[in-house]
Backbone as CSV, one residue per row, in Angstrom:
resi,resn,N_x,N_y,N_z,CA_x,CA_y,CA_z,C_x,C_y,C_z
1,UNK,0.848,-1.176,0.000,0.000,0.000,0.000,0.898,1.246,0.000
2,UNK,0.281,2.549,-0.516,1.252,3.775,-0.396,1.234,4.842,0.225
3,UNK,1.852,5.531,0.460,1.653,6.552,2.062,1.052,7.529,1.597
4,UNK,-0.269,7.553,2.515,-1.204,8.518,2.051,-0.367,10.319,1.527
5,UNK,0.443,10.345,2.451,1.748,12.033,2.152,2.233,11.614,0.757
6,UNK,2.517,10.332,0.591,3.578,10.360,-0.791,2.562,10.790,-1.840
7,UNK,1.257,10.194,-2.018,0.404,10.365,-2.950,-0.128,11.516,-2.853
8,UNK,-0.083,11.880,-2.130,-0.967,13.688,-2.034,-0.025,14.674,-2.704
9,UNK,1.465,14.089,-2.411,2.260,15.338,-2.830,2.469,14.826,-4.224
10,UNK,2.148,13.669,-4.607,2.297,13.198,-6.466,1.580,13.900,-7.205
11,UNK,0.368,13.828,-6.579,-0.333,14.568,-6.827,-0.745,15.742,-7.509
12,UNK,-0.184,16.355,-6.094,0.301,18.028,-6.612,1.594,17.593,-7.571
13,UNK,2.152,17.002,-7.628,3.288,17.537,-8.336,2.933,17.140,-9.603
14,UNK,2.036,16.206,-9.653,1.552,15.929,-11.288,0.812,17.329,-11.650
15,UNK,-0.186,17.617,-11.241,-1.237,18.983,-11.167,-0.453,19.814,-10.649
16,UNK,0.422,20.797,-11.187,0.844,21.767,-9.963,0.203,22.861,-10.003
17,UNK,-1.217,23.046,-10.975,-2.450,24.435,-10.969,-3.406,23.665,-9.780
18,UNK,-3.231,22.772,-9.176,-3.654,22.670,-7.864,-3.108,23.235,-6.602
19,UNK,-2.240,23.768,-6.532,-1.314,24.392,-5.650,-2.093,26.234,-6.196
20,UNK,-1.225,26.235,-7.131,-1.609,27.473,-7.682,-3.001,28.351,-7.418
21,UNK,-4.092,27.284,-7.501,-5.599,28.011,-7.785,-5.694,27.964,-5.970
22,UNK,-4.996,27.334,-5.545,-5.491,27.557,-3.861,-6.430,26.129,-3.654
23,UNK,-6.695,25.200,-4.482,-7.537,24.000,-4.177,-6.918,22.988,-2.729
24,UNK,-7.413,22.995,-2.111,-7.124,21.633,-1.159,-7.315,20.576,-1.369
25,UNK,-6.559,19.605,-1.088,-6.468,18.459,-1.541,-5.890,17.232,-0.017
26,UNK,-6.921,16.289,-0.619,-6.266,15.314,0.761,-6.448,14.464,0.252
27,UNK,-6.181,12.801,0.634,-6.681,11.328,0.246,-6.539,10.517,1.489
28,UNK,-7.800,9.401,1.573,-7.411,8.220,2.593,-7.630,7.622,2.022
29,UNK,-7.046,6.191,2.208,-7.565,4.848,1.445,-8.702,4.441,2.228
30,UNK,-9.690,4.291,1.553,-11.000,3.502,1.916,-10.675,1.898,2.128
31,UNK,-10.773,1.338,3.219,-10.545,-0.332,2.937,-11.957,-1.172,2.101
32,UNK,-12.919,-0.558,3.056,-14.117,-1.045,1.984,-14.588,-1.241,0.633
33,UNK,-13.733,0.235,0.065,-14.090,0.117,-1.395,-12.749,-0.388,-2.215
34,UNK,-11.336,-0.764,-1.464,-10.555,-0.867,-2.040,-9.697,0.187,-2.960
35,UNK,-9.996,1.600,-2.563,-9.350,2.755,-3.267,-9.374,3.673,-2.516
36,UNK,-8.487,4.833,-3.312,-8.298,5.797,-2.710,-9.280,6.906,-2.547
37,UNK,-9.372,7.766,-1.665,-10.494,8.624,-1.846,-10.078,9.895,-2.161
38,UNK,-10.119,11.183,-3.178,-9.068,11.576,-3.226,-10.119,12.977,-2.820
39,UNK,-10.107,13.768,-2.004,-11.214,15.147,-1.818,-10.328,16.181,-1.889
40,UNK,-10.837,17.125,-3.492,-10.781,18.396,-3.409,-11.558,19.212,-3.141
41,UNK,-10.818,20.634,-2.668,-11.797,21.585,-2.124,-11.394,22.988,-2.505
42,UNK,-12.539,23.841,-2.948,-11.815,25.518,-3.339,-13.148,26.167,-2.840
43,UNK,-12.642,26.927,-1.351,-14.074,27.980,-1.599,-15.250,27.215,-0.873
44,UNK,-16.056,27.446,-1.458,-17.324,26.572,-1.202,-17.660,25.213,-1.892
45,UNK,-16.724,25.159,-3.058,-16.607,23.446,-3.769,-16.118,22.523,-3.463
46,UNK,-16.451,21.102,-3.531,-15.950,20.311,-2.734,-15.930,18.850,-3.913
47,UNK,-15.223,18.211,-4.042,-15.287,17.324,-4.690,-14.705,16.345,-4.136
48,UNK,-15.081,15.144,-4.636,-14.834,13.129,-3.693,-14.814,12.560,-5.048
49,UNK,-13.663,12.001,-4.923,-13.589,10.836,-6.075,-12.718,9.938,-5.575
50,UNK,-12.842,8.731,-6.359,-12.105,7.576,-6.078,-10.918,7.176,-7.324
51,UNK,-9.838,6.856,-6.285,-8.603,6.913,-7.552,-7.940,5.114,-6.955
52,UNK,-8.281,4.500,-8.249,-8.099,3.016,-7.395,-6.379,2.758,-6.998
53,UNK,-6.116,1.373,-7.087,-4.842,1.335,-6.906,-4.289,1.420,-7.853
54,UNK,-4.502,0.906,-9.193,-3.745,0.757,-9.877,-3.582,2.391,-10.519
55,UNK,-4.689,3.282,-10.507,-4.418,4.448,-10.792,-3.249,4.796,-9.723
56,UNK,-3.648,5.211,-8.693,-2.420,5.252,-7.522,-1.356,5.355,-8.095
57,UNK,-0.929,3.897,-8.391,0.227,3.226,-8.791,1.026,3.910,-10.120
58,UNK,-0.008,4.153,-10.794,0.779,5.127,-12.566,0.564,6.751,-11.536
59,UNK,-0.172,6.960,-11.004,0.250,8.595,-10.336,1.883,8.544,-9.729
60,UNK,2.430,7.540,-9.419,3.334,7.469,-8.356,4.303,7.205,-8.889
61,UNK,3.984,6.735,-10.437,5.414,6.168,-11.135,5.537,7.419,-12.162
62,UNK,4.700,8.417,-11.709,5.284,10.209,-12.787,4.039,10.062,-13.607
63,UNK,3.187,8.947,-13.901,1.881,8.806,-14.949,1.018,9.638,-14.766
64,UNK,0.329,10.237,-15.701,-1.169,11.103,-15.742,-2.151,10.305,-15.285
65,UNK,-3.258,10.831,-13.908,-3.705,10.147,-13.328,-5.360,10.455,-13.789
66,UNK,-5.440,9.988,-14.913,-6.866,10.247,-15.746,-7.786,10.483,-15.333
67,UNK,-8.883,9.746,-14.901,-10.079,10.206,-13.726,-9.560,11.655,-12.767
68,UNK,-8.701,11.487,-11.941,-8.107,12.631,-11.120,-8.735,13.913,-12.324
69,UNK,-7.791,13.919,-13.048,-7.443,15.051,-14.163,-8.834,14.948,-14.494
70,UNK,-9.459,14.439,-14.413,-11.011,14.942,-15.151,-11.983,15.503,-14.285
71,UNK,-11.068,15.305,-12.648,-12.428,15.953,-11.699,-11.536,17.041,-11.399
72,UNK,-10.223,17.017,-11.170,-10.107,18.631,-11.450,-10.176,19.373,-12.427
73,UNK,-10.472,19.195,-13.375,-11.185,20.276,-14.380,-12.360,20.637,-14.164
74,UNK,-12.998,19.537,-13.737,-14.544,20.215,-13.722,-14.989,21.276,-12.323
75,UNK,-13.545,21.017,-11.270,-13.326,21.713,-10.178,-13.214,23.210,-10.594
76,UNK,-12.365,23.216,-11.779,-11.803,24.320,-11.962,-12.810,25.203,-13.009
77,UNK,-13.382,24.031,-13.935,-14.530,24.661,-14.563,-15.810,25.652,-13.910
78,UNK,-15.931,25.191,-12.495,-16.809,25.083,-11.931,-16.375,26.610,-11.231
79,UNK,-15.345,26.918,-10.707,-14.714,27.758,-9.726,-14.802,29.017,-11.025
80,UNK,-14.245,29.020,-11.963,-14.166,29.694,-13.621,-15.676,29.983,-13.804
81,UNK,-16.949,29.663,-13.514,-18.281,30.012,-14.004,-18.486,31.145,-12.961
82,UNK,-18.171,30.991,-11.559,-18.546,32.039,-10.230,-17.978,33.628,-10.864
83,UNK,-18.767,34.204,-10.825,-18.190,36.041,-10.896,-17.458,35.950,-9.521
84,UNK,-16.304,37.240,-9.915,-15.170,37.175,-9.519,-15.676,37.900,-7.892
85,UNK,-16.782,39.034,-8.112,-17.403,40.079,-7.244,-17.631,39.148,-6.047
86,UNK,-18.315,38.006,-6.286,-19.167,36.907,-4.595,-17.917,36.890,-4.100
């Protein structure tokens, strides 16, 4: 299994406009579902997704972590629709 710190900071270091935009980011491994849980957060948005092992595993070996990359966009899509004024 892999240390929840090592993968958080792969993470970011794969995404580093996650750092940038101010998003929070954490992961625990779920034992129940067998994956990772990976929760971002910006603001008032909040997003939960699941990044299995074998994703894990290509995040950790420098790989683009596909699913990931598709819920932070829509994080960022989402943060990008709010006027700047709220």
């Amino acid at each position: 299994m892999y240390d929840k710190a090592e993968l958080c900071e792969k993470i970011r270091s794969i995404y580093p406009d996650i750092g940038e935009c101010g998003i929070d980011i954490d992961v625990n491994y779920d034992q129940d579902q067998k994956s990772w849980v990976v929760y971002l957060k910006k603001d008032k948005h909040e997003l939960k997704t699941f990044l299995e092992d074998s994703d894990a595993e290509r995040c950790l070996l420098g790989e683009k972590c596909v699913g990931l990359g598709i819920e932070i966009a829509q994080l960022k899509a989402n943060i990008d629709r709010i006027p700047k004024d709220r």
